[in-house]
GUMIFI-207478 format. One line per field, with one value per atom (N, C-alpha, C): atom name; x negated, y negated, z negated. Coordinates in steps of 0.001 Angstrom, whole numbers. Each point is the difference from the previous one (the first is absolute). Layout:
BEGIN
atom = c(CA ...)
px = c(X ...)
py = c(Y ...)
pz = c(Z ...)
end
This chain:
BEGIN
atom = c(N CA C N CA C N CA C N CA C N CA C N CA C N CA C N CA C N CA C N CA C N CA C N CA C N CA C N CA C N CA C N CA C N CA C N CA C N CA C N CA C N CA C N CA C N CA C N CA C N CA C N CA C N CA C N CA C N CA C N CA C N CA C N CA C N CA C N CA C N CA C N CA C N CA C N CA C N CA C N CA C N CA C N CA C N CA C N CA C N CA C N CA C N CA C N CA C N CA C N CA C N CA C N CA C N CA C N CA C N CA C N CA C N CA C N CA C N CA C N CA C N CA C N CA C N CA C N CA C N CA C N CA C N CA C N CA C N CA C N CA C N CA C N CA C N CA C N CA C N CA C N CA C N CA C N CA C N CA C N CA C N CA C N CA C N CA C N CA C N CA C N CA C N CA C N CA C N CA C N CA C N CA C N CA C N CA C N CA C N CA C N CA C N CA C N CA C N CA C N CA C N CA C N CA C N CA C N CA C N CA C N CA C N CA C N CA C N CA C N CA C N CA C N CA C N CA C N CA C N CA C N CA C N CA C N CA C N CA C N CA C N CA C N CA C N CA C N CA C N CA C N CA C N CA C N CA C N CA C N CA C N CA C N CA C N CA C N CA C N CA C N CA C N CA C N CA C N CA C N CA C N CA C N CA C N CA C N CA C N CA C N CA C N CA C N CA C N CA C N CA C N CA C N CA C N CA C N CA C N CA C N CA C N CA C N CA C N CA C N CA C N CA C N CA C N CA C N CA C N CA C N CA C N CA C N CA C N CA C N CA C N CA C N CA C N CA C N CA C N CA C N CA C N CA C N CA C N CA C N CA C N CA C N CA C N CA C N CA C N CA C N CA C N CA C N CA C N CA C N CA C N CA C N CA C N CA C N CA C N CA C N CA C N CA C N CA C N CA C N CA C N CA C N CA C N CA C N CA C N CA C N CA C N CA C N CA C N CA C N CA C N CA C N CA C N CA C N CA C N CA C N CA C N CA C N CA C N CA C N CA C N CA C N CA C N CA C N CA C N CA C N CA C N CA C N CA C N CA C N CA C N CA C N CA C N CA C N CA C N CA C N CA C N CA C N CA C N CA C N CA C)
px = c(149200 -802 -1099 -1352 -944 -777 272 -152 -1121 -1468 -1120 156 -85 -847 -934 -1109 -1463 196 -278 -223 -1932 -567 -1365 85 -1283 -171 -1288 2 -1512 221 449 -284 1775 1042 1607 323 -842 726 583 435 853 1653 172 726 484 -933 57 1048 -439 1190 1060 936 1535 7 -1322 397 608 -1009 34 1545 575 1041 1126 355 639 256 -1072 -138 646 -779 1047 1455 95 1546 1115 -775 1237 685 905 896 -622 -1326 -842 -874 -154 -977 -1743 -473 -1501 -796 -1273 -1466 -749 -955 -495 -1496 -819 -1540 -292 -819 -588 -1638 -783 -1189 -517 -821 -1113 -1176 -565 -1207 -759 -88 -775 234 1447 301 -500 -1088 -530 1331 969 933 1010 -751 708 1046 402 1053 96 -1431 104 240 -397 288 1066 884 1257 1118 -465 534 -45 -749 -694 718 306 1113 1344 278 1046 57 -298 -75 -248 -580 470 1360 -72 2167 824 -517 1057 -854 -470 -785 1125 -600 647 484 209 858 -1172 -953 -701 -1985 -747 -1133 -685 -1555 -766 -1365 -512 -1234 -756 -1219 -1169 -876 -279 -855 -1575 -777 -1296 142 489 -126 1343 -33 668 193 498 -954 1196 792 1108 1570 757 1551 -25 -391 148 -290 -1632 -575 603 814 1008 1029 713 1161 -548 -657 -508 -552 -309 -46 1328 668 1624 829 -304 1160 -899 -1765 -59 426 383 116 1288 1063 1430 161 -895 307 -375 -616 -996 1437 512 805 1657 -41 1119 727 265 423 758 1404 736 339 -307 197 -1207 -886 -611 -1 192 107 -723 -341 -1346 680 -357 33 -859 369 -845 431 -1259 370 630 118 156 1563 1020 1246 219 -977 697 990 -551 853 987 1316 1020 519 -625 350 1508 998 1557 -42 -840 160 -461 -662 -432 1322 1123 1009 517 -126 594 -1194 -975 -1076 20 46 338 1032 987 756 269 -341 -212 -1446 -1017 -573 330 1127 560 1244 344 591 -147 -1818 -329 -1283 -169 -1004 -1402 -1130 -1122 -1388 461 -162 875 37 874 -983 242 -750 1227 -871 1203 -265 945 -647 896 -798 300 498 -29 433 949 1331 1034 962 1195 1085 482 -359 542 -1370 -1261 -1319 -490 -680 -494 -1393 57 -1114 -300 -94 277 -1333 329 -1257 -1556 162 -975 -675 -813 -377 84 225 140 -1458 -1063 -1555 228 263 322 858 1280 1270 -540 -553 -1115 -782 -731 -1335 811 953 738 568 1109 620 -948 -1447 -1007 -382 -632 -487 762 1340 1005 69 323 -26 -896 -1589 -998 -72 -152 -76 1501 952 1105 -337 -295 -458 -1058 -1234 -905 -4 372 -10 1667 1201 1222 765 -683 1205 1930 314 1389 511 -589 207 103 896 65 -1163 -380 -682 -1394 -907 -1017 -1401 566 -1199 80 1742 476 -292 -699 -644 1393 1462 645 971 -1089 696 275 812 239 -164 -1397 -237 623 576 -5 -999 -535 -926 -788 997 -871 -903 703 -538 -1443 -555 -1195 -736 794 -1080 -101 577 25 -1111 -337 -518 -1873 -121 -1056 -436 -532 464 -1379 -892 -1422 -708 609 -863 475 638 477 -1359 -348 -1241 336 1317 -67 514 -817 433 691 129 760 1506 637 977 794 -1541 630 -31 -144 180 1480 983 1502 322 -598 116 -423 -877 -734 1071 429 707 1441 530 1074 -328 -913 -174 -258 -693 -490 1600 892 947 1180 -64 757 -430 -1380 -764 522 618 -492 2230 315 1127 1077 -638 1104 1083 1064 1143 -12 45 -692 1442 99 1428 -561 749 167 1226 -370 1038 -94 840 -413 -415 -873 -104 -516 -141 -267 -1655 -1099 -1111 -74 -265 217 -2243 140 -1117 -705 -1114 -599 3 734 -5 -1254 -272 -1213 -1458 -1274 -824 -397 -1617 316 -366 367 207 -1143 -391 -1162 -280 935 -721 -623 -1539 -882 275 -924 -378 -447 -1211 -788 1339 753 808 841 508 995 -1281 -1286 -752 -34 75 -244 1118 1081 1358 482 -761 4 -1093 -1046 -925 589 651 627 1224 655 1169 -811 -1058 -665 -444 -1149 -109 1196 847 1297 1066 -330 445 -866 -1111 -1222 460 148 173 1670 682 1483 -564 -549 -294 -399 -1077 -790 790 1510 713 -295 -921 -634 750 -658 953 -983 -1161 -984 -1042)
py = c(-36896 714 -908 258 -715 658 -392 187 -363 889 -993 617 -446 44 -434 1256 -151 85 -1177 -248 -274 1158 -8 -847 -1264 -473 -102 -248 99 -674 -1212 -708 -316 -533 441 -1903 -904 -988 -887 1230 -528 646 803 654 -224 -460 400 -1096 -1404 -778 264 -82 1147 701 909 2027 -721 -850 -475 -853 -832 -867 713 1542 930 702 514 820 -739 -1542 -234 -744 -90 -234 751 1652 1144 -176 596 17 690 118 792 -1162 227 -717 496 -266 1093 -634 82 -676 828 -841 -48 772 615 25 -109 -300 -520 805 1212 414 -92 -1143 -595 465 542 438 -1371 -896 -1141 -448 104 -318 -1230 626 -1210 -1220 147 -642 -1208 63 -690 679 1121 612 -411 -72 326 -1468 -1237 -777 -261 229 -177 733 1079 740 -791 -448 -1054 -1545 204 -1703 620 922 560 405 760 230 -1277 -1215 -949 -1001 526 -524 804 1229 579 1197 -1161 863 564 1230 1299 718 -85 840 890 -1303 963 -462 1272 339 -178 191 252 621 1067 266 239 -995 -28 1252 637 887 -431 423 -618 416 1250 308 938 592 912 1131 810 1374 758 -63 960 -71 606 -28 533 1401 641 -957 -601 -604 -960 -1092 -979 280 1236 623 55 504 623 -1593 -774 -1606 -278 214 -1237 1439 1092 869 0 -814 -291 -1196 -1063 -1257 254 754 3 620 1313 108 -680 -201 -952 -956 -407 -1719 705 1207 750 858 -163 37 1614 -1 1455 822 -804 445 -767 907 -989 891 -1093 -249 379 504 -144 -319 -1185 -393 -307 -112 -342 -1443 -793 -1771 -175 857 -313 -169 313 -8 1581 1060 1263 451 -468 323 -827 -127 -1532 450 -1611 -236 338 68 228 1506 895 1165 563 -1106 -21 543 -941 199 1352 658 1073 1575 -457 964 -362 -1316 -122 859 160 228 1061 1097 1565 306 -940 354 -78 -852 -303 808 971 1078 1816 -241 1122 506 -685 220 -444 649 -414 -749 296 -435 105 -1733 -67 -70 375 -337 -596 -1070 -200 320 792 828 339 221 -690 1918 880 1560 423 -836 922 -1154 722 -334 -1789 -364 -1596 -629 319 -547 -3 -331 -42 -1364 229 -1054 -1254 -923 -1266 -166 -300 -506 408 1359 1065 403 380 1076 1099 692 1200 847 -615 596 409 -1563 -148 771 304 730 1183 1031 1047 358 -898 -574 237 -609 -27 1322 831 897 1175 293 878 -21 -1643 324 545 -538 413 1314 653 1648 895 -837 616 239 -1458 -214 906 501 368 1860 269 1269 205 -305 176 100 -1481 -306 768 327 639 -1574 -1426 -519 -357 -719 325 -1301 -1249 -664 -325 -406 80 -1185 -1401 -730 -202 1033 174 -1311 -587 -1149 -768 -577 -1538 -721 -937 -1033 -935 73 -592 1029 -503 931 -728 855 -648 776 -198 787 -333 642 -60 -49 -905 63 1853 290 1004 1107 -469 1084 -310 -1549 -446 266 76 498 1256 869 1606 276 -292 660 -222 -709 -383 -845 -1115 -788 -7 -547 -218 1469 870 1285 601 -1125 635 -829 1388 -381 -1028 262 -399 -1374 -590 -1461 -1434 1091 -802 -96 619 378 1565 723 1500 -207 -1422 -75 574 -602 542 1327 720 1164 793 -456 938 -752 -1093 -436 527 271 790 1463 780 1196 -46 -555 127 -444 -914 -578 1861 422 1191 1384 131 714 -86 -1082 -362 188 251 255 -1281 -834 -1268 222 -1064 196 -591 -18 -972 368 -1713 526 -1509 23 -981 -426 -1305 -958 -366 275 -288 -1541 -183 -1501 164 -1130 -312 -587 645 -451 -376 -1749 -765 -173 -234 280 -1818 -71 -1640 -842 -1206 -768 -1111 74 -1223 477 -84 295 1352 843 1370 1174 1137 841 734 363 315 1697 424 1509 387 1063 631 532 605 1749 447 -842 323 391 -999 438 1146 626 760 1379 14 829 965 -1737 268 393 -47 330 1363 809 1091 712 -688 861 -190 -328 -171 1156 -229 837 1770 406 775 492 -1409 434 27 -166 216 1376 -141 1513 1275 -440 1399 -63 -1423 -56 491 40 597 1653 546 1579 -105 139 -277 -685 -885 -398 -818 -1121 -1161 -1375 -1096 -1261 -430 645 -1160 456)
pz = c(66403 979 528 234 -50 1396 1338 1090 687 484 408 1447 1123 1410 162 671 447 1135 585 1427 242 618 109 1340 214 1264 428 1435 464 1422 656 986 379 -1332 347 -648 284 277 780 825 698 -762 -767 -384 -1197 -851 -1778 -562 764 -727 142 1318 286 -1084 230 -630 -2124 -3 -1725 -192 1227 -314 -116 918 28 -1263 -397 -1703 -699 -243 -1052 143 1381 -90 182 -613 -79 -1884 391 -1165 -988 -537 -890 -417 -1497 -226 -1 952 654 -76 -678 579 845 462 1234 -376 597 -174 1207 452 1676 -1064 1171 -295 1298 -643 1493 38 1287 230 477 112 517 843 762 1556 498 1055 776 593 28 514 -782 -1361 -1136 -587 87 -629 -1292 -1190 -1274 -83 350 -452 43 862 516 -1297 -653 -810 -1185 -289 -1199 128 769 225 -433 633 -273 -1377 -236 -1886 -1085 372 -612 74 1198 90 -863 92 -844 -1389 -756 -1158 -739 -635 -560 731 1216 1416 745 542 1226 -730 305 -557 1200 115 805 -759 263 -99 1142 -295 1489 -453 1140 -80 1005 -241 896 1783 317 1485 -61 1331 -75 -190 -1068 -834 272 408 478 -728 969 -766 -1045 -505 -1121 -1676 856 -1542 -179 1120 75 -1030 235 -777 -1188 -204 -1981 -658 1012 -1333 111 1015 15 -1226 64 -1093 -1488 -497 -683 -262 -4 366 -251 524 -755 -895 -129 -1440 -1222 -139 -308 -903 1234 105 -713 -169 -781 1042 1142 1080 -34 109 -120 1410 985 1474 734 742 287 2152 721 1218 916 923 958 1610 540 1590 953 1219 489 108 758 45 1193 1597 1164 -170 -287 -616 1260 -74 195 -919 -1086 -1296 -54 196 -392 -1067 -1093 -1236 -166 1329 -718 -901 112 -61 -1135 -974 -1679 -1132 350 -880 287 891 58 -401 171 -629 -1752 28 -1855 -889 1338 -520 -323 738 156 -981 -55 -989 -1647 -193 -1384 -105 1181 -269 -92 -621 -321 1158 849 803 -249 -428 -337 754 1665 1042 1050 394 1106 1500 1057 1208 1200 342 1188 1286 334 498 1931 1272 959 407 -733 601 -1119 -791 -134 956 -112 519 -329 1563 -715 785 -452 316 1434 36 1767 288 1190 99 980 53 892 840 1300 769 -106 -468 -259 1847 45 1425 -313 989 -321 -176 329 -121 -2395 -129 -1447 -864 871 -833 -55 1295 77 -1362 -96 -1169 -1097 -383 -1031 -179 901 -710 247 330 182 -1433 -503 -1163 -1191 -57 -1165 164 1323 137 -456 -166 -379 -1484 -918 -951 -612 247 -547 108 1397 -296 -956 454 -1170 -1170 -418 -1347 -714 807 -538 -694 516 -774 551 -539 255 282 55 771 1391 887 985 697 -591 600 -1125 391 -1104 -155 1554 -12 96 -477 -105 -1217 257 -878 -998 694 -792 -997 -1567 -816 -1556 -547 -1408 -1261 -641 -972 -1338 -1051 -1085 -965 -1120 -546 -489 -664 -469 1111 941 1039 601 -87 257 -1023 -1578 -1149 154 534 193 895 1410 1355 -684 -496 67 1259 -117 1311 -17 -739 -182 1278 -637 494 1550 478 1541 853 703 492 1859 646 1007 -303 940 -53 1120 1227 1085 42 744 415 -584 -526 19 -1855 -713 -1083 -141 815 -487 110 944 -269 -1198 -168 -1577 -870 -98 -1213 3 1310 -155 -574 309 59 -1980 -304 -1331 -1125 834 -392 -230 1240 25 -918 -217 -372 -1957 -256 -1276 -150 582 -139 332 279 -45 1239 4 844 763 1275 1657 345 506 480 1546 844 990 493 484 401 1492 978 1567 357 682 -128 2119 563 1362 -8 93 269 1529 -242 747 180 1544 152 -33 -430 -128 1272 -615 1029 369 -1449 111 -628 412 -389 512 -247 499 -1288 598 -615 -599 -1207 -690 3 941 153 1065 -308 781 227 1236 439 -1671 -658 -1036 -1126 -398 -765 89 1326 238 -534 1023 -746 -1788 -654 -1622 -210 681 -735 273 991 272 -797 2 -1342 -1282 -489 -1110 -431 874 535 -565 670 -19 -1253 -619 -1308 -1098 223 -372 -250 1299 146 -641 115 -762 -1817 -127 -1537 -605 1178 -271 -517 1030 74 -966 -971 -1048 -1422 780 -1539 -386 621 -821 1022 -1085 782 1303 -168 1097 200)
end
């Protein structure tokens, strides 16, 4: 089994070495991709020290600025496929996501699940040191994106997920036009659309302790226009 995590970053070194020493000291053998937007803060270099401690494990690709989560995602899931890669990962760097919670999405994905999400709304999941302005934010947007779009996931805009290869050669990844935050939504939706099997695993989104948090007013915006053009292209039968 040939395991990649894309961890996209953009100002998380204060975070990345932990988040990288964690990955690989789970009971999986996993490489790493770190997708850097240019963090004024040294992140990428920091990633780049790190990936020469442990060559063949952990990657880095620099990108020139910051062009968004989505286009982040589509080099780090070319970049594993690419590298052969049969499961490939997506986290965040703040450790909202805790690395304990890989082996058990691996695991449900190597038992027939074509996407795993970990996911903070089935039974088991919940959320740490959140506000409640945020938890609001959160179960508004999933309510939205789930009516609209009809998918059947319970946590439609959690970033920690575990794809199976063929399913990134399936969606067409190139052709998903949103590129922030409301990227995961279209990739679930196109993921469901195409018949694959989404299954989730409860996990505790633990809210960041270090560094700050990279969502807008602007982004919450795009992720609601998205949502939208989404929904028009459901009526109509199309992916987008």
């Amino acid at each position: 089994m040939h395991a990649t995590v894309i961890v996209p970053t953009y100002n998380e070194r204060e975070n990345i070495e932990t988040l990288i020493g964690q990955l690989l000291a789970l009971p999986i053998a996993l490489h790493v991709t770190v997708v850097d937007d240019n963090s004024p803060d040294g992140t990428g270099a920091l990633a780049d020290r790190l990936a020469a401690e442990n060559p063949g494990r952990v990657a880095v690709i620099h990108r020139p600025g910051k062009l968004g989560l989505g286009t982040a995602y589509v080099a780090g899931f070319k970049h594993a496929l690419t590298a052969g890669s049969d499961y490939v990962i997506t986290m965040d760097a703040d450790f909202s996501h805790n690395p304990r919670y890989i082996p058990a999405m691996l695991e449900k994905a190597r038992a027939g699940y074509d996407l795993v999400i970990g996911s903070r709304y089935v039974p088991g999941g919940g959320t740490q040191d959140c506000t409640l302005p945020r938890k609001l934010l959160s179960w508004g947007a999933n309510a939205f994106a789930r009516i609209t779009l009809g998918l059947r996931a319970h946590d439609t805009t959690a970033g920690f997920r575990c794809y199976r290869r063929a399913v990134l050669e399936s969606v067409g990844i190139e052709e998903i036009k949103s590129s922030g935050y409301s990227f995961l939504i279209e990739m679930l939706y196109r993921t469901q659309r195409r018949g694959w099997k989404v299954g989730e695993v409860p996990i505790v989104f633990e809210n960041r302790q270090l560094g700050q948090s990279k969502i807008s007013r602007s982004e919450i915006t795009r992720a609601q226009k998205t949502v939208l053009r989404l929904g028009w292209a459901r009526l109509r039968g199309r992916d987008g």
